[in-house]
C-alpha positions as CSV (number, residue, x, y, z in Angstrom):
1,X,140.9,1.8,-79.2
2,X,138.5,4.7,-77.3
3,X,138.0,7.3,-79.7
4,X,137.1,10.6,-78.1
5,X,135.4,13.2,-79.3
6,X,135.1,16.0,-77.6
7,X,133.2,19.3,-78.2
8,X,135.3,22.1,-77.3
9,X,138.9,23.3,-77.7
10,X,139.3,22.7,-73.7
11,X,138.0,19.3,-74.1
12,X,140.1,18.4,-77.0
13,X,143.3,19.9,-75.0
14,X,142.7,17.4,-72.2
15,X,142.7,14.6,-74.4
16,X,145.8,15.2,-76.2
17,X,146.9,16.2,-72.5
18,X,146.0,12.6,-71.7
19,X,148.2,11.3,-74.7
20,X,145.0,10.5,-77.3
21,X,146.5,10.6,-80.8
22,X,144.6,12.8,-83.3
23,X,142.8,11.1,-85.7
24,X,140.4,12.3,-88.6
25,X,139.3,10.5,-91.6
26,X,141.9,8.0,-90.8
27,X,142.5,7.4,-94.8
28,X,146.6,8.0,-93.9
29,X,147.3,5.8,-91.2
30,X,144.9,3.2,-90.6
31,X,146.8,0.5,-92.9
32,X,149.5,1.8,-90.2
33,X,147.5,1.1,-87.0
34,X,146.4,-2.5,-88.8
35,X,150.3,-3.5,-89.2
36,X,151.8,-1.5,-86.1
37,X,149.0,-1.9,-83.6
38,X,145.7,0.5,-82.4
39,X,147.0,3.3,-79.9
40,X,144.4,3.0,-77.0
41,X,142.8,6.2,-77.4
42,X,142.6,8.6,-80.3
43,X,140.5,12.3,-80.8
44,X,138.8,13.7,-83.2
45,X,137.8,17.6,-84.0
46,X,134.8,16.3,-85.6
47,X,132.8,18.0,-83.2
48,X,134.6,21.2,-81.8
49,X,133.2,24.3,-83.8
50,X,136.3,25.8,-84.7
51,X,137.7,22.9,-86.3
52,X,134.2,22.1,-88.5
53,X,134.4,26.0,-89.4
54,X,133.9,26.9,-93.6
55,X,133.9,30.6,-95.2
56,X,134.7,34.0,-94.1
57,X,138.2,33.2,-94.1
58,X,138.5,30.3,-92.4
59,X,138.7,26.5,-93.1
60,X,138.4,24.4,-90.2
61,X,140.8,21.3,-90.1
62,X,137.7,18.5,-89.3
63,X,136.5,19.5,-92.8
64,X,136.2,16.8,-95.0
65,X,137.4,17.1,-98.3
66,X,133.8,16.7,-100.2
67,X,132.7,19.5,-97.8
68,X,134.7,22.5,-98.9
69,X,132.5,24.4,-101.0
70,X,131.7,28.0,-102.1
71,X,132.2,29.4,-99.2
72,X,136.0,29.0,-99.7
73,X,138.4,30.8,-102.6
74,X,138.0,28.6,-106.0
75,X,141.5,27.5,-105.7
76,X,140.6,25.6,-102.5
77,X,137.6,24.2,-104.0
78,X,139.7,22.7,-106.7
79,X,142.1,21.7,-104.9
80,X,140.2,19.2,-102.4
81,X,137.8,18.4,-105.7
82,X,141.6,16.5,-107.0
83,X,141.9,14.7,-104.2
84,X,141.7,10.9,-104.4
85,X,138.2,9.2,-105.1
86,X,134.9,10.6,-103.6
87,X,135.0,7.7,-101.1
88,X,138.2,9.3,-99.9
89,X,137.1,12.9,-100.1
90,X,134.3,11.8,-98.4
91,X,136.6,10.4,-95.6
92,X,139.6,12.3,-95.4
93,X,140.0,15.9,-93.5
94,X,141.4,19.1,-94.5
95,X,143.9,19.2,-91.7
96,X,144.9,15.5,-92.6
97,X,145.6,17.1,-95.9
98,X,147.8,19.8,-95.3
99,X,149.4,18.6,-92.1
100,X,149.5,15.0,-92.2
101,X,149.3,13.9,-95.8
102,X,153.0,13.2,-97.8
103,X,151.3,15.0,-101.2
104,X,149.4,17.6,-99.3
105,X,147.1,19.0,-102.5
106,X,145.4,21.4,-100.7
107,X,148.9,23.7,-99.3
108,X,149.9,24.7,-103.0
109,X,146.8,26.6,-102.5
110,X,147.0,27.9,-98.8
111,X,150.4,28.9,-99.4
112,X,149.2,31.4,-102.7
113,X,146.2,32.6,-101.0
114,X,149.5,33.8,-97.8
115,X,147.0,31.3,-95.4
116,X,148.5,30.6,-92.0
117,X,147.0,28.1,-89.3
118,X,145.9,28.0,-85.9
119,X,147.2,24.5,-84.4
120,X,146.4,22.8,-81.7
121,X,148.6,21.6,-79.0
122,X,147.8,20.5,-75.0
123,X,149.1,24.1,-74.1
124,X,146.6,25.8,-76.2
125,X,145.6,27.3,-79.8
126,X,148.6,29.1,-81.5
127,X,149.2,30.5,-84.7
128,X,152.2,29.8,-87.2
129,X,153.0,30.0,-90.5
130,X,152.5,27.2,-92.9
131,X,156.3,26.5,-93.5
132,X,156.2,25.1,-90.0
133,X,153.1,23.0,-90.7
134,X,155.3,21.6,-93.2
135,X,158.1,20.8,-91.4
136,X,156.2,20.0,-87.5
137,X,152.6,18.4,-89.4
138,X,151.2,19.6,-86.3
139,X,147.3,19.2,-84.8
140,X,145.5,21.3,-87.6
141,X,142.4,23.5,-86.3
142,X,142.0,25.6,-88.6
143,X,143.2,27.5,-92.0
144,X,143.1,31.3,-92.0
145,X,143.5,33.6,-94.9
146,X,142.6,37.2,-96.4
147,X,140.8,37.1,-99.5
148,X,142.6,37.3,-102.8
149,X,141.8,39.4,-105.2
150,X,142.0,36.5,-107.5
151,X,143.9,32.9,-107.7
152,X,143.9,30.0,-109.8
153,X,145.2,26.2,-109.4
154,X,146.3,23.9,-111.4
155,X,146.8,20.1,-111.2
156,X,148.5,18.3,-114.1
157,X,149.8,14.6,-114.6
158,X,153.3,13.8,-115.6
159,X,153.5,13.2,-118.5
160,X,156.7,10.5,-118.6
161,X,153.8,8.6,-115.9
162,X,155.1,10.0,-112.6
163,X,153.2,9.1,-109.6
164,X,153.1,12.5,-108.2
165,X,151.2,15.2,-110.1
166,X,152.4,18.4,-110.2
167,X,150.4,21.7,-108.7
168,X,150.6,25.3,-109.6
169,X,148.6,28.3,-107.5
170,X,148.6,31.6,-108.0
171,X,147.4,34.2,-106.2
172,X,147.4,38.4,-106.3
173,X,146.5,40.2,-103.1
174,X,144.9,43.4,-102.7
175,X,147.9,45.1,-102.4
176,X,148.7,43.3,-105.8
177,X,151.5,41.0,-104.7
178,X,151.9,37.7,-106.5
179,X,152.2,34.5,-104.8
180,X,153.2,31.4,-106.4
181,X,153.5,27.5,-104.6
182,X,154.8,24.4,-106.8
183,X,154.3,21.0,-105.6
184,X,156.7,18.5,-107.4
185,X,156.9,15.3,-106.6
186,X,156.6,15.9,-102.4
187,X,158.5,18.7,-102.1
188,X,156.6,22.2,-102.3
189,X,157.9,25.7,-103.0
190,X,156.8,28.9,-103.0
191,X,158.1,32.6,-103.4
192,X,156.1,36.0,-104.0
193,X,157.4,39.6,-106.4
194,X,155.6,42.5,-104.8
195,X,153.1,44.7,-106.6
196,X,156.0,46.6,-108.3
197,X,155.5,44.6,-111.8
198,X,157.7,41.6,-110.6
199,X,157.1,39.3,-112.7
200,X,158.2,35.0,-112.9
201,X,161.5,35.2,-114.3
202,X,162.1,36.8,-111.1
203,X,160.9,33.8,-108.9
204,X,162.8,31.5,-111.2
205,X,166.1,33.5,-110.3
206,X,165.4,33.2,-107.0
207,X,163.2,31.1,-104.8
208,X,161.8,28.9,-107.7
209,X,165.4,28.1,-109.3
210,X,164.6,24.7,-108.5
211,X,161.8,23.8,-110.5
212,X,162.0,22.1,-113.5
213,X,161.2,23.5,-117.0
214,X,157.7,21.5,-117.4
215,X,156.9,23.4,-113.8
216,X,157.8,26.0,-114.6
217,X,155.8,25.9,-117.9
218,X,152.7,25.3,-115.7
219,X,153.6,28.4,-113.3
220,X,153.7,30.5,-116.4
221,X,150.2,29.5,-117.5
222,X,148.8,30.2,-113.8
223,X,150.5,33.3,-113.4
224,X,149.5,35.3,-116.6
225,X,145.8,33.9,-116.2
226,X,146.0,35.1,-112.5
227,X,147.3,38.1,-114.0
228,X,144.7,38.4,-116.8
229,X,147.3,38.1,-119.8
C-alpha cells in the first residue's frame, strides 16, 4: 500500500481524485484492511495545514486525539481525554472520530457547541452541517464553531454493564440558546430551546422524547450546571 501524504488541500484533492482512500490513525479499519485486503494507495491530512489546525475556532480533522488541548472549548478537551487508552488517543484522529468512528465521542460535543465542518471531497472544500457528517461520514478537514458562552460534558458508564457509555453536552450561546446532544448506545440526538427560558422538559416533549429516563437524568445534571443552577 502507497500512502500519500500530501501537503496542501490541492494535493490531497488529486489523490482522492486518483481513488487513494483516506486514512488517519488507522485505529478503525486496519483489523479491516488485515482481513479484507490493503487498498493500494491511501492519504493522509497529516500534513496539510488546515487539517492539523487547533484554536480560534477551529479543530482540524488530522488532530490526534492526545493533541486537542486548551486551545479548544473544555467540552472538547474532555471529550477526546475519554477516548480509548492513551495509545489510541495517541493514534487516532479527530476526524476519524466524528466521521468515521461507530461511537463518535467527540460529536455530543460539536453538536452543543452548533459546530459544523468543512469536508473534503475531489471537487473541493465544502461546508455542511454535522447531521450530514453523521449520515455521509465524509473526508473530515476540519471542525468549526463559535465560542460558547459556556458548555459542559459528561461521559458516564451503564450501569446494568452496557458497552456503550452514555454522553451528555451542553452548551448556551451568546445569544443564550441551549443546546443539548445525547449519545446512547450509537445513536445520537440533539435539540436546542431558545433564549426565551426554554427549559428540558421542553426537549424531552419534543426532539429528546426518545431518551431514556437514566439520560435523561444525566441531561438534567448538564443542563442546570451549564445553566448555573
Amino acid at each position: 500500500m502507497l500512502l500519500r501524504l500530501p501537503t496542501s488541500v490541492s494535493e490531497a484533492r488529486e489523490c482522492l481524485a486518483e481513488g487513494a482512500i483516506p486514512v488517519g490513525g488507522a485505529t478503525l479499519i486496519w483489523a479491516a484492511w488485515q482481513r479484507d485486503g490493503f487498498p493500494e494507495q491511501a492519504v493522509s491530512l497529516r500534513e496539510v495545514p488546515e487539517a492539523t489546525a487547533v484554536g480560534d475556532g477551529v479543530l482540524g480533522g488530522a488532530v490526534l486525539l492526545h493533541q486537542v488541548d486548551d486551545r479548544v472549548p473544555e467540552m472538547l478537551r474532555q471529550a477526546a481525554k475519554g477516548v480509548g487508552t492513551g495509545a489510541v488517543r495517541r493514534a487516532a484522529t479527530v476526524g476519524g472520530n466524528i466521521a468515521g468512528s461507530s461511537l463518535r465521542d467527540l460529536l455530543p460535543a460539536a453538536i452543543a457547541l452548533d459546530a459544523w465542518a468543512d469536508v473534503l471531497t475531489a471537487d473541493g472544500v465544502h461546508r455542511v452541517d454535522l447531521a450530514e457528517v453523521q449520515a455521509k461520514s465524509p473526508l473530515l478537514l476540519a471542525l468549526r464553531w463559535r465560542e460558547p458562552v459556556k458548555g459542559v460534558y459528561a461521559k458516564v458508564a451503564d450501569p446494568a454493564g452496557g458497552e456503550v457509555p452514555t454522553i451528555a453536552a451542553a452548551a448556551v450561546d451568546t445569544e443564550g440558546v441551549l443546546r443539548v446532544a445525547v449519545r446512547e448506545g450509537y445513536a445520537v440526538t440533539s435539540g436546542s430551546v431558545g433564549a426565551d427560558g426554554g427549559g428540558v422538559e421542553e426537549l424531552f416533549a419534543g426532539a429528546l422524547s426518545g431518551v431514556s429516563e437514566a439520560g435523561r437524568s444525566l441531561v438534567r445534571e448538564q443542563v442546570a450546571k451549564v445553566r448555573g443552577e
